[in-house]
C-alpha positions in Angstrom: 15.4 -32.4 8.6 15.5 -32.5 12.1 19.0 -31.0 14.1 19.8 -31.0 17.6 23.1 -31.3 19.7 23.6 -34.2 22.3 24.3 -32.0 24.7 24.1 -28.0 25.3 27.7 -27.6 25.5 30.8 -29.6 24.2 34.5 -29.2 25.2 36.5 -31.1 22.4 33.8 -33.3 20.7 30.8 -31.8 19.5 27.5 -34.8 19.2 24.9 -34.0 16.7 22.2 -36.1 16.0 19.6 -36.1 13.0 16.3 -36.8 12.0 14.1 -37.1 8.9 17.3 -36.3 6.8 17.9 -38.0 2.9 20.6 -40.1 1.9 23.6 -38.0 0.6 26.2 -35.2 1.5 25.6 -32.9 4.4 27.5 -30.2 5.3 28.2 -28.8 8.6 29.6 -25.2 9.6 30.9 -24.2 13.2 30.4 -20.5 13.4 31.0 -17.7 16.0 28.8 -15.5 17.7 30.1 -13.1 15.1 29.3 -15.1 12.3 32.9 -16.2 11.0 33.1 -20.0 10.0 35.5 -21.7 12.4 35.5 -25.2 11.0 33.5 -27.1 8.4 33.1 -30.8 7.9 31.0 -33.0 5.0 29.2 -36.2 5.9 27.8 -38.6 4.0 24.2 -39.6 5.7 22.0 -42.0 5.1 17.9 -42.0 5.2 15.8 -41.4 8.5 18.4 -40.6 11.6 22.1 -40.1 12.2 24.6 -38.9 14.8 27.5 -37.1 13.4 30.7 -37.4 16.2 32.9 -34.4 15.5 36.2 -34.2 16.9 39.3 -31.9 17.2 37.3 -29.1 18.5 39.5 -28.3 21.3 41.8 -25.3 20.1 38.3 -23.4 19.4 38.3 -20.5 22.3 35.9 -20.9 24.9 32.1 -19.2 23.7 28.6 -19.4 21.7 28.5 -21.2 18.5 26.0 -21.5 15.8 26.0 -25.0 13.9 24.5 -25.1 10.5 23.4 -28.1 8.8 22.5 -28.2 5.1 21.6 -30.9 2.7 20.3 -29.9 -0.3 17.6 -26.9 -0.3 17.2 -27.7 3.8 19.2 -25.5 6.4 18.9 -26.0 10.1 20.8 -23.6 13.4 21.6 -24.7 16.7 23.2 -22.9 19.5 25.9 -24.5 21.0 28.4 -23.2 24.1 32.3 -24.5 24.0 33.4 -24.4 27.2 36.2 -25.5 30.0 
C-alpha cells in the first residue's frame, strides 16, 4: 500500500490518496507530534487506488501531524502540517 497526502499541509480538510491497497476496511489515525491520537476515521476501500476526503479537521490546533494508514498487516506514516 501506497500513502501520500494531496498536499503538504491542510487547514480543515485533509486529501489522502492511495495506491496498491485491497478491497476492505482501512483505518486512519491523526496523531500529534507527541504521539496522542487526535481523530480516527474507517473507510471502506476498494482494489488498486483511492482518495479518502476527510473533513471537520478545523478545531485541531495549528502543528505537525502523523497520519497512519492500516489495512490488515500493512501500516503506512505520513507527515502532515495543519495550519492557518
Amino acid at each position: 500500500m501506497l500513502v501520500k497526502t494531496k498536499s503538504f499541509s491542510f487547514i480543515d480538510k485533509l486529501t489522502i490518496e492511495l495506491e496498491e491497497t485491497t478491497q476492505g476496511p482501512l483505518h486512519v489515525v491523526l496523531k500529534s507530534e507527541d504521539g496522542k491520537i487526535c481523530c480516527k476515521t474507517e473507510k471502506k476501500i476498494s482494489n488498486g487506488n483511492s482518495l479518502i476526503n476527510w473533513e471537520g479537521l478545523d478545531e485541531l490546533p495549528y502543528g505537525v501531524y502523523t497520519v497512519e494508514c492500516s489495512q490488515g498487516h500493512d501500516t503506512v506514516k505520513v507527515k502532515t502540517v495543519k495550519r492557518i
